[in-house]
N, C-alpha and C positions, 0 to 999 in steps of 0.2 A: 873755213867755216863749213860745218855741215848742210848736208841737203836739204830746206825745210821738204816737209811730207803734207800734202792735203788729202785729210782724212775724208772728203768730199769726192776725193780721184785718186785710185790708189789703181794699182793695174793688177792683176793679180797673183803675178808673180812678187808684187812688194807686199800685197797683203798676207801672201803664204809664210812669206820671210816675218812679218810683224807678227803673225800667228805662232809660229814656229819659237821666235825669239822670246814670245811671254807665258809658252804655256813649255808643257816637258816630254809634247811628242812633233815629231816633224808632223809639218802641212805643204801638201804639196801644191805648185801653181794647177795641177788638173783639178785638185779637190775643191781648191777656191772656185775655180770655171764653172764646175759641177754643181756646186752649190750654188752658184751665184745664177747662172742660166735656169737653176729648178726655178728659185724663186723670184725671176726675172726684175733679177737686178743689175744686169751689166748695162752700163750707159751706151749709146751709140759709137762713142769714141774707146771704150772696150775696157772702163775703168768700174770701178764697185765703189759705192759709200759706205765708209764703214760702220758707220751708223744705222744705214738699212741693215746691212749684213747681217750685226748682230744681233736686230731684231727680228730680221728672219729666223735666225737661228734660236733664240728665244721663245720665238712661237712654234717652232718646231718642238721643243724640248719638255713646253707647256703641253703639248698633243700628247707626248709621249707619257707624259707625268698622268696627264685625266685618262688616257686609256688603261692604266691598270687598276 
């Protein structure tokens, strides 16, 4: 049986890999750190929601869109 995965606690090495496996460029575990430490989202126990994640990054991408 496979692993289940909680997209609530994901570490970031499993989220660079989930990253990796759905889009068509590697993500590395420092990228996820880095991102995830900008927009202080790593839990105390050193996991990221993926949920926040990629709202962060969303609003990230929306900055970028209204700035030009």
């Amino acid at each position: 049986m496979a692993k289940k995965i909680d997209p609530a606690k994901l570490t970031p090495e499993t989220l660079a890999l989930l990253l990796t496996n759905a889009g068509q460029k590697r993500v590395t575990e420092s990228q996820v750190t880095e991102i995830a430490e900008a927009g202080g989202l790593l839990a105390p126990d050193g996991t990221i929601n993926l949920v926040r994640y990629a709202a962060f990054l969303a609003g990230k991408s929306g900055e970028a869109t209204h700035e030009s």
